[in-house]
N, C-alpha and C positions, 0 to 999 in steps of 0.2 A: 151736905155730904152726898156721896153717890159712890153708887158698889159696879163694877164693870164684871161682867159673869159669860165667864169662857168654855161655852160646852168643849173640849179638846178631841171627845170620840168623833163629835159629828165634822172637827177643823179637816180639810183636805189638804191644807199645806200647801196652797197655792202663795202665801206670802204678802198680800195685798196690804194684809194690818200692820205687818214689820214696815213695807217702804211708805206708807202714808201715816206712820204714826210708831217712828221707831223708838222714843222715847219712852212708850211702855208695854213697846213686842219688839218678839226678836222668832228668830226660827230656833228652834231646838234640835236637837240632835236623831231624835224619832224622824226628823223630817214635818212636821208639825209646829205650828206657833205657839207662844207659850207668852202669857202676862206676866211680864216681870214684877215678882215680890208678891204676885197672888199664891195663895195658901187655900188648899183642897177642900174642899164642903161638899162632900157627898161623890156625884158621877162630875160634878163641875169647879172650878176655881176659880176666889172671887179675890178682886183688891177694892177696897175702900179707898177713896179721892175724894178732896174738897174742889176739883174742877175737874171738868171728865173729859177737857183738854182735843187733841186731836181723838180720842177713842171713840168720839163719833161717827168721826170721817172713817175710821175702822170698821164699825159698826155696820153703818150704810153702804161701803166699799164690798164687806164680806158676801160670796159669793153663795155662801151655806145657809149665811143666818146663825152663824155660831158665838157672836158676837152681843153681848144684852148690856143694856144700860138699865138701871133702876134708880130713879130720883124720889126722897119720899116715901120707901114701899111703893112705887109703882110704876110699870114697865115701861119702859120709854122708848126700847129698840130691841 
């Protein structure tokens, strides 16, 4: 299992994570990207996945760094 964690204050809304990996971003309406079916934890929102799928290529893509992978308790992106 692996948790995907979306700081969304620090997202610029450049979009990169929606077109390389639209099955779980999309843009929201703020103008900002948003992980579909994550649920709020604090200043961030996370989703839990049994494969963390293209969200890496998200991840590495993102221009901010607002993008975290954690596998295990420990940070991978």
């Amino acid at each position: 299992m692996a948790k995907i964690i979306h700081d969304k204050e620090a997202c610029i809304g450049c979009g990169t994570c929606a077109a390389v990996c639209s099955k779980h971003w999309r843009m929201a309406s703020d103008g900002k990207s948003e992980l579909i079916g994550a649920k709020k934890n604090g200043n961030v929102f996370e989703l839990e996945v049994k494969d963390i799928a293209c969200n890496q290529d998200a991840a590495e893509a993102c221009p901010v760094n607002c993008i975290h992978i954690e596998d295990k308790g420990k940070r991978k992106i």
